[in-house]
C-alpha positions as CSV (number, residue, x, y, z in Angstrom):
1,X,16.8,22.7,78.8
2,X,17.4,20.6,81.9
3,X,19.4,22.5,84.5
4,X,21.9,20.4,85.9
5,X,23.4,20.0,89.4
6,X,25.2,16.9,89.7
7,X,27.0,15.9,93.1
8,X,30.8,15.0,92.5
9,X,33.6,13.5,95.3
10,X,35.8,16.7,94.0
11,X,32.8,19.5,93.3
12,X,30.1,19.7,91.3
13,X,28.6,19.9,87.8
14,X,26.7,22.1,86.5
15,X,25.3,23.7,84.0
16,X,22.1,23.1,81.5
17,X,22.1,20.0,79.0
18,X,19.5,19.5,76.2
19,X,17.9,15.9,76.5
20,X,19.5,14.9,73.0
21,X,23.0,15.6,74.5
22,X,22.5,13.7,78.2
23,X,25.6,11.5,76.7
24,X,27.9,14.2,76.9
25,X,26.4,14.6,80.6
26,X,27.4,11.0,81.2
27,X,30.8,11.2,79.7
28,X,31.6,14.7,81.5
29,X,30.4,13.4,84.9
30,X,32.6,9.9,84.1
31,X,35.4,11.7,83.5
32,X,35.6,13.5,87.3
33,X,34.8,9.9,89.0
34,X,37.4,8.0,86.5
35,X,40.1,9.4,84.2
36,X,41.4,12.3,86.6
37,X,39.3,15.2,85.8
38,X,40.4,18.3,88.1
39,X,37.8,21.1,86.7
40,X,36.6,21.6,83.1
41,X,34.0,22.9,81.0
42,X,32.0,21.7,77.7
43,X,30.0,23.6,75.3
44,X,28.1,22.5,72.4
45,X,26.1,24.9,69.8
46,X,24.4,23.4,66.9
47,X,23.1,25.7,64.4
48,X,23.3,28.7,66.6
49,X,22.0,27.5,69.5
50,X,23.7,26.8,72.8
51,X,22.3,23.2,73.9
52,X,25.1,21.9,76.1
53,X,26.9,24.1,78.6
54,X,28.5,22.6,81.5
55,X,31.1,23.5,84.0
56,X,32.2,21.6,87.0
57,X,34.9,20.4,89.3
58,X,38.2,22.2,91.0
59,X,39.8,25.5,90.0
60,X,43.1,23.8,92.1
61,X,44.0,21.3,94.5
62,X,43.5,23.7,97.5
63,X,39.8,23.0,96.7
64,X,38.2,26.3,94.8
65,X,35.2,25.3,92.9
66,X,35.3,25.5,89.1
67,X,33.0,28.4,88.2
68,X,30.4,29.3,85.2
69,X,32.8,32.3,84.3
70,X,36.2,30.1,85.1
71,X,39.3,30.8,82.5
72,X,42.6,29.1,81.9
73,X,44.7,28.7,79.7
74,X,43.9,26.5,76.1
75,X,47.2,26.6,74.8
76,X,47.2,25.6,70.9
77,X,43.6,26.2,70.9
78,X,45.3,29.6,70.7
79,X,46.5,28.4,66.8
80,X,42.2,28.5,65.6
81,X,42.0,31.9,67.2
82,X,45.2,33.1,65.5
83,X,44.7,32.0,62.0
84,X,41.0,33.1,62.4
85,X,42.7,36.2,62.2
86,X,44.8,36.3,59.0
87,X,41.4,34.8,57.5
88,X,39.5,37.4,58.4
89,X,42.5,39.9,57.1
90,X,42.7,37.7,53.9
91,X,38.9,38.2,53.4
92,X,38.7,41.9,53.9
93,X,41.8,41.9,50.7
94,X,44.2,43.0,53.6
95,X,46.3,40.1,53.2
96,X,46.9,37.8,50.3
97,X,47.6,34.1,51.7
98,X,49.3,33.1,48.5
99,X,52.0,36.1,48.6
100,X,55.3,36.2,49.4
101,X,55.7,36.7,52.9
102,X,58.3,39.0,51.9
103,X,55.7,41.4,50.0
104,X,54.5,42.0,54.0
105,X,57.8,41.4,55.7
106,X,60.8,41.8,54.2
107,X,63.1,40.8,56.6
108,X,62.0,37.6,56.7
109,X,63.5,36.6,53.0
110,X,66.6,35.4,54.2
111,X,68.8,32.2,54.9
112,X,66.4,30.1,52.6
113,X,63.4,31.4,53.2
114,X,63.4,33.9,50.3
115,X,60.5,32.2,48.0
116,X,58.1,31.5,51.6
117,X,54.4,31.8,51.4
118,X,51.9,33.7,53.6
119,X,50.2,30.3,53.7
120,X,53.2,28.0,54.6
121,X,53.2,30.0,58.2
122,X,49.6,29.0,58.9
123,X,49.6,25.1,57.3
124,X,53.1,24.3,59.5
125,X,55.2,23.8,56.3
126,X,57.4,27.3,56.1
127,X,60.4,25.0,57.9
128,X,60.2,26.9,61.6
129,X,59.0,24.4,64.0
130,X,61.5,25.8,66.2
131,X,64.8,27.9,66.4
132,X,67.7,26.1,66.3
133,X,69.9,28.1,68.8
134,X,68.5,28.3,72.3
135,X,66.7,31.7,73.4
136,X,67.3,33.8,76.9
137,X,64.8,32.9,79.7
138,X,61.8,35.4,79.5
139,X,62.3,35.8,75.5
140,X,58.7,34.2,74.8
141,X,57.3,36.9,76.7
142,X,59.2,40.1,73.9
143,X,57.9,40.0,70.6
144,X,59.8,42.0,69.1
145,X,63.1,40.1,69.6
146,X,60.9,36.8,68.8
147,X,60.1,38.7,65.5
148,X,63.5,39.6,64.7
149,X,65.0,35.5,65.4
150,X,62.4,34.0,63.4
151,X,63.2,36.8,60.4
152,X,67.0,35.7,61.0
153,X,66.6,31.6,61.1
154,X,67.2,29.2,59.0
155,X,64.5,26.5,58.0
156,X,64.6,23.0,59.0
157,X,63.2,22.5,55.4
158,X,63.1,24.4,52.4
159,X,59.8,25.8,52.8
160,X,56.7,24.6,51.2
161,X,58.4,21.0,51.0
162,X,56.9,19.1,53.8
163,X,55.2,20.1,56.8
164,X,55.7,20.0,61.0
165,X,53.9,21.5,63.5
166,X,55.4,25.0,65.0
167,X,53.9,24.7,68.5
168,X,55.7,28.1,69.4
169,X,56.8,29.7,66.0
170,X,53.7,29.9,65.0
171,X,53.0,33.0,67.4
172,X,55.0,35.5,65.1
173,X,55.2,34.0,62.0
174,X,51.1,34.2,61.9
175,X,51.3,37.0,64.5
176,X,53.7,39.2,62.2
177,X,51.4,38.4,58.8
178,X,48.2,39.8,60.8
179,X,50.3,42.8,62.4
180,X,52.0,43.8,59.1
181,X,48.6,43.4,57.4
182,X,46.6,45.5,59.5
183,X,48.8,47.5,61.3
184,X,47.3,45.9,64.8
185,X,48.9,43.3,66.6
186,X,47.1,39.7,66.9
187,X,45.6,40.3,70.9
188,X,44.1,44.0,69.8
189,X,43.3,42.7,66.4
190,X,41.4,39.1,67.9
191,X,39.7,41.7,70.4
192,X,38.3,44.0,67.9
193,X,37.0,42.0,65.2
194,X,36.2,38.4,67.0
195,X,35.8,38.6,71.0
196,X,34.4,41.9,71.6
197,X,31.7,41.1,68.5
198,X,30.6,37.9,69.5
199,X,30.9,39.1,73.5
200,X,33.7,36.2,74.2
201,X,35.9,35.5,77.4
202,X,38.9,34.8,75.3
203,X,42.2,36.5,75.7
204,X,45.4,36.1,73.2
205,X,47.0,38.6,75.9
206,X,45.2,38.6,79.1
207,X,44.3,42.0,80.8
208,X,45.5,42.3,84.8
209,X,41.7,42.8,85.1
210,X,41.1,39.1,84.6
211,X,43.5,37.2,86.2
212,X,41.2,36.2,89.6
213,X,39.4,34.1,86.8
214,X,42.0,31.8,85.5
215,X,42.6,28.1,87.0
216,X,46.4,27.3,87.4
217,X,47.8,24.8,84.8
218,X,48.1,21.1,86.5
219,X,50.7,19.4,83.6
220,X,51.0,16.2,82.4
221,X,54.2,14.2,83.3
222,X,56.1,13.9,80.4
223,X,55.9,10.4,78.4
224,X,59.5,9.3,77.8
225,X,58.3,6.7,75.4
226,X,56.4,9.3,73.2
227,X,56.8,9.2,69.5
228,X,58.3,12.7,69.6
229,X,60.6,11.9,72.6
230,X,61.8,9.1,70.5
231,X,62.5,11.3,67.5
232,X,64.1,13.7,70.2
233,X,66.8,11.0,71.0
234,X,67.1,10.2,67.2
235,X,68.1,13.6,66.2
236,X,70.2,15.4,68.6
237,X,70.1,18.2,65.9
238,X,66.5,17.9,64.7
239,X,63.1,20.3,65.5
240,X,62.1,18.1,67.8
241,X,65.5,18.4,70.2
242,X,65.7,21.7,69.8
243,X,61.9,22.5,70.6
244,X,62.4,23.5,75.1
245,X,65.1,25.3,74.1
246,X,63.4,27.6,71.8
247,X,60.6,28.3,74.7
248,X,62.2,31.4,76.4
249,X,61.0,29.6,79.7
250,X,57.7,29.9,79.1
251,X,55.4,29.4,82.2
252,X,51.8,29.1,81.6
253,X,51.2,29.9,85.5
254,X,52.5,33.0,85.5
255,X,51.4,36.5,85.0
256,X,53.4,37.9,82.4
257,X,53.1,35.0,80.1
258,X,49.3,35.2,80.5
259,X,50.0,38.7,79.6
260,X,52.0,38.2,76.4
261,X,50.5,37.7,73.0
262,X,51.4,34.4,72.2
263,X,48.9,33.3,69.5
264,X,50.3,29.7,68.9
265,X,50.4,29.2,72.7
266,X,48.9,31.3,76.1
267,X,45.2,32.0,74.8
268,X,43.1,32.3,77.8
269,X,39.1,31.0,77.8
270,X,37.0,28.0,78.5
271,X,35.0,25.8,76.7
272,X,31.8,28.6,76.0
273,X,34.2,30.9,74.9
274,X,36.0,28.5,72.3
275,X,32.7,27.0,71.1
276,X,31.2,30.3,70.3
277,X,33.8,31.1,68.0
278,X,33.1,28.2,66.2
279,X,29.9,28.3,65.8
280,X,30.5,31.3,63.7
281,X,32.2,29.4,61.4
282,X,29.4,26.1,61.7
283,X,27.1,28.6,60.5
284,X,28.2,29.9,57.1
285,X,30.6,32.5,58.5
286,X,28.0,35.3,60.0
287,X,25.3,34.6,62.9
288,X,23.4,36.8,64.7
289,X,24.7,39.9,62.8
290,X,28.2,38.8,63.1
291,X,30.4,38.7,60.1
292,X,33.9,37.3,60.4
293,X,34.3,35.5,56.6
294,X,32.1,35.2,53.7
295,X,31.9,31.8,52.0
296,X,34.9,31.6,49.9
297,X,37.5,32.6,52.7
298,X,35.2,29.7,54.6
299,X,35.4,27.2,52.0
300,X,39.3,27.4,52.1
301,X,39.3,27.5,55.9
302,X,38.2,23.8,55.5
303,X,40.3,22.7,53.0
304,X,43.0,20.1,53.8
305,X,46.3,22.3,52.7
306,X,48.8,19.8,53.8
307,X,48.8,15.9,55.1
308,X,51.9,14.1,55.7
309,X,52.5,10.5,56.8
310,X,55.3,11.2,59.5
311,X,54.9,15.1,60.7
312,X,58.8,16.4,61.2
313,X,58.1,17.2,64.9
314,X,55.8,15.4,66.3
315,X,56.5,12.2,64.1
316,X,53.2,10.8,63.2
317,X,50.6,11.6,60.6
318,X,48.9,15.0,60.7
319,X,46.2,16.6,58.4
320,X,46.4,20.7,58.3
321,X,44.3,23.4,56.7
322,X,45.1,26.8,56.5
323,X,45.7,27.6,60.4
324,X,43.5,24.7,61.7
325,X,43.7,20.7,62.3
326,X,41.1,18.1,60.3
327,X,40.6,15.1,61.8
328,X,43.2,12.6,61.5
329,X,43.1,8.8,63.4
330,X,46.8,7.1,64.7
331,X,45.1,4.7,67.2
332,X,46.4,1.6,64.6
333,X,50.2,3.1,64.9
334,X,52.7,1.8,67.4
335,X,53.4,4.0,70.4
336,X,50.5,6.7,69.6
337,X,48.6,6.7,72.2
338,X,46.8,10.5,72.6
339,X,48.1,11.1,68.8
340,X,44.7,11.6,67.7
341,X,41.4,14.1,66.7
342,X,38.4,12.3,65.8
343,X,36.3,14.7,64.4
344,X,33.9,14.8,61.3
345,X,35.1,15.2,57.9
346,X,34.3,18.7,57.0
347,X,35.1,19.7,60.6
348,X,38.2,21.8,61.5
349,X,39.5,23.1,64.5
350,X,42.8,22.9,66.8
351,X,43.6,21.0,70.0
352,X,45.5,22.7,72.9
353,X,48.6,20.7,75.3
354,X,46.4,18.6,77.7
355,X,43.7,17.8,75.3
356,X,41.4,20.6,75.1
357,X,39.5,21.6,71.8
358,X,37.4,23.7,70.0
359,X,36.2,23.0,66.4
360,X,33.2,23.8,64.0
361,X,31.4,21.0,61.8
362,X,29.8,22.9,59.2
363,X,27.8,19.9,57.8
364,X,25.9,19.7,61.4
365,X,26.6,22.8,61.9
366,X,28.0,22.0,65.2
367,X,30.0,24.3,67.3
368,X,32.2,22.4,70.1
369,X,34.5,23.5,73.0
370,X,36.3,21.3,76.0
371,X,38.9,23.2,78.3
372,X,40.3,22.2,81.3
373,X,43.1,22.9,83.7
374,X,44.6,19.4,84.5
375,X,46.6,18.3,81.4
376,X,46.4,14.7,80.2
377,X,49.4,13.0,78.2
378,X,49.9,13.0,75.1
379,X,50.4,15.5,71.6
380,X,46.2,15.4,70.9
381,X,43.2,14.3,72.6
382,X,43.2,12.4,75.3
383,X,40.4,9.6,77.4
384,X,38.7,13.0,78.3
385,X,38.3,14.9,75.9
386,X,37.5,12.6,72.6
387,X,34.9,10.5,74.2
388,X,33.2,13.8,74.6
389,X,33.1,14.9,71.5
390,X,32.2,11.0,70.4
391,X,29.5,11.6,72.6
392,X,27.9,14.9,70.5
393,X,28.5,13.5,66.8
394,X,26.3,10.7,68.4
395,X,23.8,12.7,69.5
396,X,23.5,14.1,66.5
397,X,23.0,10.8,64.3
398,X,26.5,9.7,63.2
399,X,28.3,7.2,63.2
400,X,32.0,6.0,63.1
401,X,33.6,4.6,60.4
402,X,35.7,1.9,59.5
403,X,38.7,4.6,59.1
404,X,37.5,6.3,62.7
405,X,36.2,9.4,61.2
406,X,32.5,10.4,62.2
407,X,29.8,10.4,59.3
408,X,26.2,10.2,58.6
C-alpha cells in the first residue's frame, strides 16, 4: 500500500491508501481545501482487509494535529454499536426480538405500550422518539431515572403502527432489552463481546483513561429551514418539539457525558474503529476467529423492518432494519438537503449528527467508516461524508442508479 503524507493549509493527511481507492484520497484531501473539513478519518476494509486508512487535519482550532489514534465522539453511529448488541443477545437465544418487551421488562407495559415488541425499540416504531415532559439538566447522564421515564411514558403512537427515529430514547429502550437480557449493561456488554475481541478504540462509556484522545465537538449551526424545524413549528405538541427538551442537557464536550452509556448517542471512536466492526458483519458474521452472529441473525440484520414516506420526527422518508439504517435517497424532495445515505442495497449501517458513518456491504463485502469532529448541517450525510463513500462503491466497480442507490 502507498503511504501517504499529503501537505494541507490546516495539517496533514496521512495514512496508507491502496491504488484502487486513490479516489477516496482525492475526495478526503478535497474536503480539507473546500467543504470545511476540521480533522477526520476514513477507513475502508473489503473482504477483511484494511486498504484505506487515513487520518488528517486538526484535533481543534487551537491547532493540535489530528492523530492516527484520535477519538471523538460519532454520535448515532452509537445506534449500529447498540443494536449490534441485542443481535448478538438474540443470537446466543438470550433475547427473543419478537417478544413482548414486557416478558424482559415489565415495567414498561404501561400507558399504551402494553402489546410493544422487543423489535419495535430497535426499528424506531415502539412510539418513543422522545418524552413528552421536559427532563432535569444532567438527566441524560442517570440511567436509571432515564429507565424509569421511558417505562412511565406514553407513546406518540400506538406502537408498531408507524415509525420515527428516537435519536435519544433509543439509549434505554435498546439499552434496557440488552441489560435485562444479559444481566450486563450495554458499555460492559459492547466491551466484552465486540471491542475487546476485535481489539477496537470504541467506547459506549468512555474510561477517564482515554479522554486526552478525544477531539472536541465543533457543531453545526442549526438550519431553521430544516424539514424537522418546520414540523417543530407545525406541532407545538409533536416528537419533534418536544425532542431538546427530552435531552437532560446533554453536552457532547464534556466529561461525564463521554462517561455515560448513552448507546443511541455519546459512542466514542474514529473511522478504523467503526469500519472494523463492520467488516465483521461484510464478512458473514465471523473473521479472523471472531464470532459476533451466525448467518440467520445476519440475514435479518439486513432486512428492511420498516420504511415510511414521512418519518414522524424527522419528516422525510427513512428505511430501517432491526437497529440499523438502509440506504434511502431524498435529494428529489423539497427542503432536504443532507436528508440522505447513499449506500448499496444490501448495505446497512447508521449515520451519526454531523455526517459521520459506518456501514457493512455484504455483497462487496465492504467495511466503511468516516468520523470527524467538525459537524456539517443536516439530519444525514453531508458534501463530506457521501462523496466519500461514492468514491469506494466506485472503486469497487458500481455504479449509480437511476433511483441513486449504488449497484453493479
Amino acid at each position: 500500500m502507498d503511504k501517504i503524507n499529503l501537505s494541507l493549509a490546516q495539517g496533514r493527511v496521512q495514512g496508507y491508501c491502496d491504488p484502487r481507492f486513490l479516489d477516496v484520497l482525492d475526495v478526503f484531501a478535497e474536503n480539507f481545501k473546500h467543504r470545511g473539513e476540521l480533522g477526520a478519518s476514513v477507513c475502508i476494509s473489503v473482504e477483511g482487509k484494511t486498504l484505506v486508512d487515513l487520518w488528517g487535519g486538526l484535533r481543534s482550532s487551537s491547532g493540535e494535529p489530528w492523530e492516527e489514534d484520535t477519538l471523538c465522539v460519532v454520535f448515532s453511529c452509537t445506534k449500529g454499536a447498540s443494536a449490534l448488541c441485542a443481535h448478538i443477545a438474540a443470537d446466543r437465544n438470550m433475547l427473543d426480538l419478537d417478544a413482548p418487551v414486557i416478558r424482559y421488562w415489565p415495567e414498561f407495559g404501561q400507558n399504551g405500550k402494553e402489546e410493544a415488541r422487543v423489535s419495535m425499540m430497535l426499528d424506531h416504531s415502539v412510539g418513543l422518539p422522545t418524552l413528552h415532559e421536559p427532563t432535569p439538566n444532567g438527566a441524560a447522564y442517570n440511567y436509571t431515572y432515564m429507565c424509569e421515564r421511558i417505562a412511565a411514558e406514553r407513546p406518540f403512537w400506538k406502537p408498531g403502527t408507524r415509525n420515527g427515529y428516537h435519536p435519544f430514547t433509543f439509549s434505554w429502550t435498546v439499552g434496557e432489552m440488552v441489560r435485562r437480557s444479559t444481566q450486563r449493561r450495554l458499555g460492559r456488554f459492547f466491551a466484552d463481546e465486540v471491542a475487546r475481541p476485535l481489539g477496537l478504540d470504541f467506547w459506549i462509556g468512555l474510561p477517564e483513561a482515554q479522554e486526552h484522545r478525544v477531539a472536541p465537538v465543533v457543531l453545526a449551526k442549526a438550519d431553521t429551514n430544516s424539514r424537522i424545524m418546520r414540523a417543530t413549528m407545525a406541532d407545538v405538541e409533536g416528537p419533534a418539539a418536544k425532542l431538546v427538551n427530552s435531552m437532560g442537557g446533554f453536552n457532547a464536550n464534556a466529561r461525564e457525558a463521554r462517561a455515560a452509556e448513552l448507546g443511541g448517542a455519546n459512542g466514542v471512536s474514529n473511522a478504523r474503529g467503526l469500519a472494523r466492526m463492520y467488516e465483521v458483519l461484510a464478512n458473514g458474521g465471523s473473521i479472523k476467529g471472531v464470532q459476533l452472529v451466525g448467518r440467520d441473525t445476519l440475514s435479518r440484520i439486513g432486512r428492511v423492518s420498516v420504511a415510511s414516506h414521512m418519518d414522524a420526527l424527522m419528516a422525510f422518508p427513512t428505511r430501517f432494519s432491526l437497529g440499523f439504517m438502509k440506504s434511502f435517497d431524498n435529494r428529489k424532495l423539497e427542503n432536504s438537503d443532507c436528508s440522505s445515505v447513499i449506500l448499496g442495497e444490501q448495505a446497512f449501517g447508521h449515520v451519526g449528527q454531523g455526517g459521520s458513518i459506518g456501514f457493512a456491504d455484504p455483497e462487496c463485502r465492504l467495511g466503511f467508516g468516516y468520523a470527524m469532529n467538525r459537524h456539517g448541517e443536516g439530519m444525514l450525510l453531508n458534501d463530506r461524508g457521501q462523496p466519500l463513500v461514492d468514491a469506494a462503491y466506485r472503486a469497487l466497480g458500481y455504479r449509480s442508479n437511476v433511483s441513486g442507490a449504488w449497484t453493479f
